[in-house]
N, C-alpha and C positions, 0 to 999 in steps of 0.2 A: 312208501317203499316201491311201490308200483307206477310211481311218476318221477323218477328220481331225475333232476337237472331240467323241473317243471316243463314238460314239453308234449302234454295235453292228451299222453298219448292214448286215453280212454274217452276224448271226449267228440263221439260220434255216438250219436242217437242209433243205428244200427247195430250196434256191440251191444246194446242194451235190450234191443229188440229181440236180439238172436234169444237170449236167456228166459224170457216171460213165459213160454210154453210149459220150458224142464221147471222153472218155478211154481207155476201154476200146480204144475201136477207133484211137483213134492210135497207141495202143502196139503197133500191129499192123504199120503201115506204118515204113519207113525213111531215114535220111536227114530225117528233119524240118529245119529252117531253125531257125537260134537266132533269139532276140528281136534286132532291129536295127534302131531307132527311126530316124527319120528327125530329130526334134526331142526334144531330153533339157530335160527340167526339172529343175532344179538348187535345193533350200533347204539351208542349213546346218543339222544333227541339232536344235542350242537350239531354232530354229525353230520345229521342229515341235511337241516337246516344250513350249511354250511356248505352242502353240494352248490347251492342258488351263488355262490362267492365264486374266486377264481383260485379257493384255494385246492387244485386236482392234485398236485405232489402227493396230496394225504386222500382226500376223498375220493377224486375218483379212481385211484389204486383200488382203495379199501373195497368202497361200497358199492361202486358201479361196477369194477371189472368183474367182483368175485361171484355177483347176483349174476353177471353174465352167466358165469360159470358154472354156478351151481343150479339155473335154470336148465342144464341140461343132464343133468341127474336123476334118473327114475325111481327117487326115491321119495318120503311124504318131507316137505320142505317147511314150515314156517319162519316169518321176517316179524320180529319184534323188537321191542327196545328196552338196552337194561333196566327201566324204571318197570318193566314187567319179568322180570328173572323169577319173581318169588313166586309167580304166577303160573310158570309155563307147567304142560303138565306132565304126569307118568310116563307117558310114552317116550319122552326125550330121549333118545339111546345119544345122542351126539348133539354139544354144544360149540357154537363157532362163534366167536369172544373178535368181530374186527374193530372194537376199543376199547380192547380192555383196558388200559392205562388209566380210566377214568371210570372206574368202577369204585365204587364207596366201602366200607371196611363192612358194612352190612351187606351189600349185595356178594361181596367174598365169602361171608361166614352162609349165604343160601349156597354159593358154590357147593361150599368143603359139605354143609350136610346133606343135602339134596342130592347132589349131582358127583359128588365124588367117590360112587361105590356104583355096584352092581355091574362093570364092566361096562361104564361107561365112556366115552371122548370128551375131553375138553379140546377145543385148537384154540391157541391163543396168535394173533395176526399181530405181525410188525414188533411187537415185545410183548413183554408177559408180566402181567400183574403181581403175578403169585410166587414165581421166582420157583416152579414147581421142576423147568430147565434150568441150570444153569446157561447165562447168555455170555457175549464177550459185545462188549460198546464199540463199534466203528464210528469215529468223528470223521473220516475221510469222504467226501460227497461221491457217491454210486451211481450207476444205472442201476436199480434195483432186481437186475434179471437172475434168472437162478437156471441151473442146468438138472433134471431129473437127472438117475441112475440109468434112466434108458435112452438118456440124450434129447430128450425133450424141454425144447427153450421156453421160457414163460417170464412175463412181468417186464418186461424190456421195453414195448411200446404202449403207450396209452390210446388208447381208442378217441375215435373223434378227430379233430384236427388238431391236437396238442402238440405240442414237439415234445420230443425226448427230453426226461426230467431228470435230472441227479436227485438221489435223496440223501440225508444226513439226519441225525444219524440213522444208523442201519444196525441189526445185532447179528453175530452169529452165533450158531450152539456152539457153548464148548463146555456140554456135559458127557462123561466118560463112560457114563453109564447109559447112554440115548445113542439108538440108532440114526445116523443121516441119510435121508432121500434124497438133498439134493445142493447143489453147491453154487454160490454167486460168481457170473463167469468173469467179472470185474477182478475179484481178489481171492479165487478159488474157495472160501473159506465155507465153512458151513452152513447152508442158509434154511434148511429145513430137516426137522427130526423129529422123532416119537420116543417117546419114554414111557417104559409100563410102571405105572406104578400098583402102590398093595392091592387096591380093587379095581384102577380105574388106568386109562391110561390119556398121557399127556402129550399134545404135538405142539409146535413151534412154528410160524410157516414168516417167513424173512421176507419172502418177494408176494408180490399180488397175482390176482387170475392163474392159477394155478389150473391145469388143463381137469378137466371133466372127469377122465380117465380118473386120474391120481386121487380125488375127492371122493370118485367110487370106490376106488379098495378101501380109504379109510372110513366111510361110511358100512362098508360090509364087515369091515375088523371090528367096528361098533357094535354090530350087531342088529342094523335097520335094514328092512325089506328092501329088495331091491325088484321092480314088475320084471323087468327083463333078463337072461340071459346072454354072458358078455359077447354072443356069436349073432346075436338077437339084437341088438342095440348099439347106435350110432353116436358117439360123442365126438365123430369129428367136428371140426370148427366151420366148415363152410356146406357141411351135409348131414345136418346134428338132429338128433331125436328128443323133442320135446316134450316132456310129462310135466302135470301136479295133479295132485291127488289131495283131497280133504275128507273125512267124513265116510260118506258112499259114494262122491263123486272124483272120476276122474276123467282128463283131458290128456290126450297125446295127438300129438301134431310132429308129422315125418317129413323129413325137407325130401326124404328120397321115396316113399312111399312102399306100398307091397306089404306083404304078409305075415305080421306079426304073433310072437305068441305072449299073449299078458298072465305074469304071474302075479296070484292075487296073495294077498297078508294071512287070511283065514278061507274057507270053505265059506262058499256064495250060496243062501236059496236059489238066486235070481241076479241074471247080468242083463240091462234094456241100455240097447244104443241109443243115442241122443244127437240128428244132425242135421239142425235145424226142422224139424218136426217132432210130432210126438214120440216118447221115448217108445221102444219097439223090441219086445223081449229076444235074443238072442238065444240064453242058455240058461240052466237052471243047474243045482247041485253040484258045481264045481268050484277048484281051485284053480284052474287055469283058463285061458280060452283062447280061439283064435279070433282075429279079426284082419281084414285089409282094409287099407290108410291110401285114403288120395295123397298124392304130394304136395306137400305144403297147407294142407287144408286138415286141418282138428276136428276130432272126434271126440264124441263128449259119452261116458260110459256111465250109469248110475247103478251101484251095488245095492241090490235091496230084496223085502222079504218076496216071496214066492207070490205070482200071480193070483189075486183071487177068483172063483170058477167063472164070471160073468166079463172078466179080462180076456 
């Protein structure tokens, strides 16, 4: 998930270097937090495996534009594969389906009982397994671009040096009961919608890369943390504000830099920055904090218990 279209891009001995310190000294503390995403990204293994091909029409839409995009999300993200659905855990407020089509009659039925209550999200990308929207079948070949409600274009170019792709088919909503966000500029029709259903609610998204923005409201209609304040945080495209978050640790890296305020999921004993040296207590007993961000240069934050008296 982190190498996608194999292009090495962790493979420098200094990336690895940076980390040994804050490693070191985690292994010291106890009680660490497992990994418990808030929102699981789900491709089926071909998938991925299939990025290595030249088939981009489907993959790099799906999985590379959208990882783009959701990398700019300050919310807790995990990347897994449906052969892990039965697995993911509790925390899940929002689940992102870009293949579903090829999901088993068993990973459906972890859906419906797992995942389909408690005011949860499913997004189902390109068609929908479950038939939870009604779709309508487009055979006509598309640019697969979509217009938001606020006039923001998306899905039209593929990144890289790819030319422009028609795709076939293509679905649009046409359930009566689902609201639409946003419409394909090729044949106006409807290309993304939300459906609430009895506990949970349902989206549909027709085109790929979908802007950063739009992924945070329905990440917060989910009901998953979000660190920042939308006055606070930058999802432009070419000045975009980068987080992830696992556990006790989180990273945010600022293309524009300056003065942040981090909102945290629960009350903290203890917040230590982490920038390449040893971690360095900053705050104690909050649920907020500030901090200021060089441009372009990550900072690495560890949530943890309170300093003991010889710290």
């Amino acid at each position: 998930w982190q190498n996608l279209f194999s292009e090495g891009r962790f493979d420098h001995r200094q990336i690895w270097d940076m980390y040994k310190p804050c490693l070191a000294w985690m292994k010291q503390r106890t009680g660490q937090p497992a990994f418990a995403p808030q929102v699981a990204v789900l491709a089926d293994p071909a998938a991925v495996t299939q990025l290595k091909t030249d088939a981009y029409s489907y993959t790099e839409r799906w999985l590379y534009q959208n990882r783009f995009f959701l990398n700019r999300v300050d919310t807790t993200i995990g990347y897994f594969l449906t052969s892990e659905l039965e697995t993911l855990p509790e925390s899940t407020r929002c689940i992102i389906l870009l293949t579903p089509q090829t999901l088993t009659p068993e990973q459906k039925a972890v859906l419906t009982k797992r995942f389909m209550k408690n005011g949860r999200t499913i997004i189902f990308c390109g068609t929908t397994a479950l038939n939870h929207i009604a779709l309508e079948k487009q055979t006509d070949p598309i640019l697969p671009e979509s217009r938001l409600d606020d006039g923001t274009l998306f899905g039209g170019v593929q990144f890289g040096n790819q030319d422009k792709q028609p795709l076939a088919p293509t679905f649009a909503a046409a359930d009566p009961h689902a609201r639409i966000f946003a419409h394909y500029t090729a044949t106006g029709a409807p290309s993304c919608a939300v459906k609430q259903m009895k506990n949970w609610t349902a989206v549909f998204l027709g085109s790929p890369g979908m802007p950063a923005a739009q992924w945070r409201t329905l990440f917060q209609q989910a009901g998953c943390h979000l660190y920042f304040d939308d006055k606070n945080f930058s999802t432009g495209f070419s000045q975009p504000d980068f987080i992830q978050s696992g556990g006790n640790f989180l990273m945010i890296q600022s293309a524009a830099g300056g003065k942040k305020t981090i909102r945290l999921p629960a009350r903290a004993a203890a917040v230590y920055r982490f920038d390449q040296q040893m971690p360095e207590l900053i705050t104690t007993r909050c649920d907020s904090f500030p901090a200021v961000l060089e441009p372009g240069v990550p900072s690495f934050f560890l949530i943890g218990p309170a300093p003991t008296p010889d710290e």
